[in-house]
Legacy VTK file of the C-alpha trace (Angstrom):
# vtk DataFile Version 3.0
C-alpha trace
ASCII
DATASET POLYDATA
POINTS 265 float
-1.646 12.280 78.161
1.214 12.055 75.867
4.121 9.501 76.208
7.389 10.425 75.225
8.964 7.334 72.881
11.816 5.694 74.869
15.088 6.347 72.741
17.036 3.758 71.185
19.880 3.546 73.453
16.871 3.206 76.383
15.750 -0.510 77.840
11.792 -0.211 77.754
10.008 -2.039 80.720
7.226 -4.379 80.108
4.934 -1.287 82.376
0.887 -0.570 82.348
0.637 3.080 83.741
-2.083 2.840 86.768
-4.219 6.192 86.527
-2.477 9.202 88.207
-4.716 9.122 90.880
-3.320 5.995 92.608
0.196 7.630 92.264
2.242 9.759 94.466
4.957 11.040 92.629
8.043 13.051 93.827
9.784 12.819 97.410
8.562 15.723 100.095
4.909 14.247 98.369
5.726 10.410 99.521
7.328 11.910 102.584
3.938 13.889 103.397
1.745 11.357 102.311
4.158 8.553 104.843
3.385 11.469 107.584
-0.584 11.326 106.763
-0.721 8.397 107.065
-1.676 6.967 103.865
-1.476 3.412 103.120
1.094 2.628 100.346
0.858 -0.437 98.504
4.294 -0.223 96.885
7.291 2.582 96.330
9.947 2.510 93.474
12.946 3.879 94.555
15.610 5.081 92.254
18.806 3.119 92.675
21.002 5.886 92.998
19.096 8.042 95.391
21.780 9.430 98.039
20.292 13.445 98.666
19.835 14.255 102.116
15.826 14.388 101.549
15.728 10.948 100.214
17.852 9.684 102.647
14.936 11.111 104.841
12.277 9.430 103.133
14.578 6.076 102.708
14.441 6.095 107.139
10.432 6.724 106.986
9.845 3.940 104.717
11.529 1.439 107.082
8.652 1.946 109.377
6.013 1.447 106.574
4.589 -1.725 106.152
4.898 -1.722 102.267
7.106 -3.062 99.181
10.396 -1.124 98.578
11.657 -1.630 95.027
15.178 -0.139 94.048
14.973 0.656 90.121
16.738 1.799 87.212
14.856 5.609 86.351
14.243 4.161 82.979
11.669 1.985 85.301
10.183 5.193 87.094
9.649 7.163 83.579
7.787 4.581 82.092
4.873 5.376 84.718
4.688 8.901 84.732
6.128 11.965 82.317
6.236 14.150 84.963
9.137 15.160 87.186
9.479 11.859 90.109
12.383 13.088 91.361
13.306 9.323 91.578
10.284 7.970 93.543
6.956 6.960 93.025
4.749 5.634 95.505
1.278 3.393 94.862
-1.498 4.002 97.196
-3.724 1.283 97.957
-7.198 0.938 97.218
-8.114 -1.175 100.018
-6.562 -0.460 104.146
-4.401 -3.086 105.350
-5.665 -4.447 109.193
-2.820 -4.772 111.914
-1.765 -8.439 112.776
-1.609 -7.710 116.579
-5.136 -6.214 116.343
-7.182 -8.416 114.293
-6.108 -12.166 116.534
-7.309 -10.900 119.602
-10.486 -9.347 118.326
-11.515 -12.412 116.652
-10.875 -14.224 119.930
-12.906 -11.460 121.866
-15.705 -12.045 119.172
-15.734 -15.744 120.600
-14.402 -17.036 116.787
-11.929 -19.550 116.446
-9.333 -17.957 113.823
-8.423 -19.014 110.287
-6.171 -17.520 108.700
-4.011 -18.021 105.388
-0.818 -16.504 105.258
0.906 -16.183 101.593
4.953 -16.577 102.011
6.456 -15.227 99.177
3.279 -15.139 95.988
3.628 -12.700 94.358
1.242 -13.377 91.647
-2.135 -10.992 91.479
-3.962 -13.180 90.052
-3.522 -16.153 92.173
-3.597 -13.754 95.018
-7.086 -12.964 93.939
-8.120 -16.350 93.386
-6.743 -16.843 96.961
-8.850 -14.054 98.509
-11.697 -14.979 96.690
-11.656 -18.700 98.092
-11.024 -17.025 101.317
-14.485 -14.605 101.493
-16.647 -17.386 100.501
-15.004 -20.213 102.822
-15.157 -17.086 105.620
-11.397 -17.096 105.681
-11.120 -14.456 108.702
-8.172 -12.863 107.345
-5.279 -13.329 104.566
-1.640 -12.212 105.905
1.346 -11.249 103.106
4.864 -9.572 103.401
5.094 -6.259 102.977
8.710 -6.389 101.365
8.511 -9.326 99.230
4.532 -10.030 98.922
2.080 -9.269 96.211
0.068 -6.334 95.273
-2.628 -5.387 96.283
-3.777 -3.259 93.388
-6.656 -2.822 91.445
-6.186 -5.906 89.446
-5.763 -8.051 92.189
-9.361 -6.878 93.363
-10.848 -7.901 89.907
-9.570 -10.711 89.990
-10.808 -11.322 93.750
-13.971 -10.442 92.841
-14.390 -7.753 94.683
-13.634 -10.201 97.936
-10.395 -7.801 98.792
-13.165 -5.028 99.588
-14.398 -6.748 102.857
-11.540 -9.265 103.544
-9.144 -8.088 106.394
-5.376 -8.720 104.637
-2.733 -7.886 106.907
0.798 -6.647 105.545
3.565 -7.787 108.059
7.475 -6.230 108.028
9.097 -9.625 109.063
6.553 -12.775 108.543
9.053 -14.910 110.707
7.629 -12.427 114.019
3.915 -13.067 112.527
4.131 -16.274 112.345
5.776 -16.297 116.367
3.126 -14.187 117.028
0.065 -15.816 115.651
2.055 -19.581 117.762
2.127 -17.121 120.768
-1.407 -16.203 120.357
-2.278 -20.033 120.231
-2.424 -20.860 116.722
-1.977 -24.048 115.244
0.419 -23.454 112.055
-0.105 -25.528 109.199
2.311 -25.409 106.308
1.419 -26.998 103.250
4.346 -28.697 101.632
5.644 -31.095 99.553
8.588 -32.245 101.549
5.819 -33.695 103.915
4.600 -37.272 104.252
1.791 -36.363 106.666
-1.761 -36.366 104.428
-3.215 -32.528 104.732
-6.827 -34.859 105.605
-5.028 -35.889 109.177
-4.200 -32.587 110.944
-7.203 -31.013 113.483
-7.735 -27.597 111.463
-10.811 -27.463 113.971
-8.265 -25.588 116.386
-7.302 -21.991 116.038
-5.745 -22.016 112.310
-3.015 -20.364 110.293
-2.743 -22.223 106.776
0.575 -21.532 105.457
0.924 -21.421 101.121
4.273 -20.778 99.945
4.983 -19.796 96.163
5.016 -22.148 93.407
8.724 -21.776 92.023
10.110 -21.624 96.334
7.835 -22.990 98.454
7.735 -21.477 101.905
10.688 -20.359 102.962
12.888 -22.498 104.894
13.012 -20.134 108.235
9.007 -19.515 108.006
8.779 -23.609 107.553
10.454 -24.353 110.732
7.752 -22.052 112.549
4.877 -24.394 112.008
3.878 -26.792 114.081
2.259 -29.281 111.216
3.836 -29.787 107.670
1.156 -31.643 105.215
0.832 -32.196 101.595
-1.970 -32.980 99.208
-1.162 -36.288 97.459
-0.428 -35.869 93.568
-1.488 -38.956 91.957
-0.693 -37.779 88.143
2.621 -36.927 86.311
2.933 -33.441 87.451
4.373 -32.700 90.582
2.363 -29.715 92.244
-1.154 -27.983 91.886
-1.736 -24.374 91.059
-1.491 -22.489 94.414
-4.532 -20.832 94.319
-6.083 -24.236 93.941
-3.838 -26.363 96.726
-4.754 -22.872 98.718
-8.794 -23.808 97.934
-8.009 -27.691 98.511
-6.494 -26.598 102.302
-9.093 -23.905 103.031
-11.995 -26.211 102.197
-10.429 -29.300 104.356
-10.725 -26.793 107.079
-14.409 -25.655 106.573
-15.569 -29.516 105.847
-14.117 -30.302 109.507
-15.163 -27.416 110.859
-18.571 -27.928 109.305
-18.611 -32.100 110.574
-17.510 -30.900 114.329
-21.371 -29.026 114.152
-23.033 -31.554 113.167
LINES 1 266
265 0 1 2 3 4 5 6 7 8 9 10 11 12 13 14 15 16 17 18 19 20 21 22 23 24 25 26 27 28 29 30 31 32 33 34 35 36 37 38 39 40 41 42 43 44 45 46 47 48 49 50 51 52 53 54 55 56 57 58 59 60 61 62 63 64 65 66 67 68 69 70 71 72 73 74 75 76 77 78 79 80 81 82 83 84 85 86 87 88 89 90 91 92 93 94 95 96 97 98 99 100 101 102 103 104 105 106 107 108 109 110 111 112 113 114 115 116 117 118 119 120 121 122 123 124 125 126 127 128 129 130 131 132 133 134 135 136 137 138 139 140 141 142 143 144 145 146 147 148 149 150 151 152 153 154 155 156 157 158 159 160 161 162 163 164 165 166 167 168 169 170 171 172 173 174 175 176 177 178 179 180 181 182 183 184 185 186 187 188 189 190 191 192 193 194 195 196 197 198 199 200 201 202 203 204 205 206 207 208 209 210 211 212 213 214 215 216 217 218 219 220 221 222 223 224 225 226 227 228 229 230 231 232 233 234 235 236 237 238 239 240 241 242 243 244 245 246 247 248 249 250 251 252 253 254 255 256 257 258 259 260 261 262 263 264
């Protein structure tokens, strides 16, 4: 394929062009593939977009559970040379599982949940250092925002491992009704946080468990905090003032094997 050289008087975007065949590209195609059902991963929107059409797709993807991006087209022609008509859509390589489905089933299946819910990484690679802790601890599902959460491409799969290929990861449209929900559905919500005195060692994660991990530049969210029923921190004994995530992620989701492991015993 031959890329046209950006002009001059054109900002270039830091971009690495996925293969065609994880695009969609161009809006009745988005539209038919929304109507399909496909699952979308992410969509890039041009900024401007106002035809009647696109205001048509623009109402469909409200009802998708994926990331909506508004961008300059200088953004959307660095991914494809071929006529977008001011969209682009990434399919997924891996189906997202429904929230409201998966918590009862595990229940059903006589399991007592744990879950890890991401508020707000958006980091592949510590996503997939997060999934892969996840598969081999037997994390029973990872849940992320749709509009604001990583993707789930096919570098966050290398970097999982390959654990992204069997581990349910449910995308959620507003993470302050998960989060209700999963309370609802009688599970203990543990955020791990820094403006917490409590030691993560001396909450019962031998309960039905959501582990909360918010980014490392944020934290969680203020409105998602206030949902859990347990705040916790992992005590930093050196200079710095925080761990990785994808390690304070493996530090929470091993605290909750190793109890759940002793409570066997």
């Amino acid at each position: 394929m031959i890329t046209k050289r950006p002009s001059s008087s054109s900002k270039v975007y830091d971009t690495k062009r996925p293969p065609e065949k994880e695009m969609i590209f161009g809006i009745r195609a988005v539209i038919e593939a929304i109507d399909a059902g496909k699952t979308l991963d992410k969509v890039l929107l041009r900024r401007d977009m106002s035809s009647a059409i696109g205001r048509e797709l623009i109402t469909k993807l409200a009802n998708v559970p994926t990331t909506v991006q508004r961008v300059p087209v200088e953004k959307l022609n660095q991914y494809t040379d071929k006529n977008h008509q001011g969209v682009i859509a990434f399919l997924s390589p891996v189906e997202f599982t429904p929230l409201e489905s998966l918590v009862p089933l595990l229940f059903e299946q006589g399991r007592t949940p744990l879950l890890v819910v991401l508020d707000g990484i958006t980091d592949m690679r510590n996503f997939g250092a997060i999934a892969r802790t996840c598969e081999c601890a037997g994390v029973d599902g990872i849940v992320i925002a749709a509009r604001s959460g990583v993707a789930v491409n096919g570098d966050a799969i290398k970097t999982s491992a390959g654990a992204l290929h069997s581990l349910p990861v449910c995308k959620v449209t507003n993470m302050q009704e998960a989060l209700q929900f999963l309370r609802d559905s009688g599970l203990r919500i543990v955020a791990a946080t820094e403006h917490s005195t409590a030691n993560y060692t001396d909450v019962d994660m031998c309960q039905p468990l959501a582990i909360i991990m918010g980014s490392e530049e944020h934290g969680i969210y203020e409105a998602n905090l206030n949902l859990a029923t347990d705040k916790v921190r992992i005590p930093m004994l050196g200079k710095l003032e925080s761990l990785n995530v994808s390690v304070a992620a493996g530090v929470m989701i091993y605290e909750a094997v190793r109890q759940r492991l002793a409570k066997t015993i």
